[in-house]
C-alpha positions in Angstrom: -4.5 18.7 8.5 -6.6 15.1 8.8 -4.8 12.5 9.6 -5.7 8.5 8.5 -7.4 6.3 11.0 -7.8 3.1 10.8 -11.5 2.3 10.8 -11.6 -0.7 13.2 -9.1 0.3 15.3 -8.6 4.1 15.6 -4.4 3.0 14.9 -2.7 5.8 12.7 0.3 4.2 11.0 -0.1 1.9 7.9 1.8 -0.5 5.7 1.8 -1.8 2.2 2.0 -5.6 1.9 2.2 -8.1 -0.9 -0.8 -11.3 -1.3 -1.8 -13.4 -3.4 -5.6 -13.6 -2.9 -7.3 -16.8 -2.5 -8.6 -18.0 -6.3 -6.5 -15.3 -8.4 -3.6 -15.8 -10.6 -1.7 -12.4 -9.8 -0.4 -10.7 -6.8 -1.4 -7.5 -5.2 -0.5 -4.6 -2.3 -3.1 -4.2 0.3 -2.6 -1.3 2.6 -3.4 -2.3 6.0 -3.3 -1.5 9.4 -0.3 -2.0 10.8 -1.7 -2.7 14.6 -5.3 -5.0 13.4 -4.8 -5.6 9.4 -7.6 -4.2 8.4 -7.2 -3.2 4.9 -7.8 0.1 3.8 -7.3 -0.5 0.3 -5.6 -2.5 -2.6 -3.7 -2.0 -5.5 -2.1 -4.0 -8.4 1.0 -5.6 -8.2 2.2 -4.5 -11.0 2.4 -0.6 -11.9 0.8 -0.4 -15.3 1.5 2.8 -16.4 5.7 2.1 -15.9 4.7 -0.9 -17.9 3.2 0.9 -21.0 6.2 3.3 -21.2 8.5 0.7 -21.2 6.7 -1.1 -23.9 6.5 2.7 -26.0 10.0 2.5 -25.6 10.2 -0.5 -27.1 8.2 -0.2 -30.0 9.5 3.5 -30.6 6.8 5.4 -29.1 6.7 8.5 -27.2 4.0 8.2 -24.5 5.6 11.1 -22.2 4.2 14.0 -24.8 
């Protein structure tokens, strides 16, 4: 099985952590090295698809069919 490596460092274990980039209005998780911080990738803040059930719920629509 592969395992993830870090590309600057070689490092094996990662962590998700919360930032406001410079310049935006919302927040995001980077996933980063957890020995150098080099980021290995980004995601929203916020998990949209949660979002869009809860607002189904709320207007009385099924989005789980």
């Amino acid at each position: 099985m592969a395992r993830s490596t870090c590309v600057k460092c070689g490092n094996h274990f990662f962590e998700v952590i919360e930032t406001e980039p410079n310049d935006s209005q919302y927040k995001m998780y980077f996933v980063q090295c957890s020995k150098c911080g080099g980021v290995v990738g980004a995601t929203d803040y916020y998990n949209v698809p949660i979002m869009l059930i809860k607002l189904g719920k709320k207007l009385g629509v099924d989005l789980l069919v």
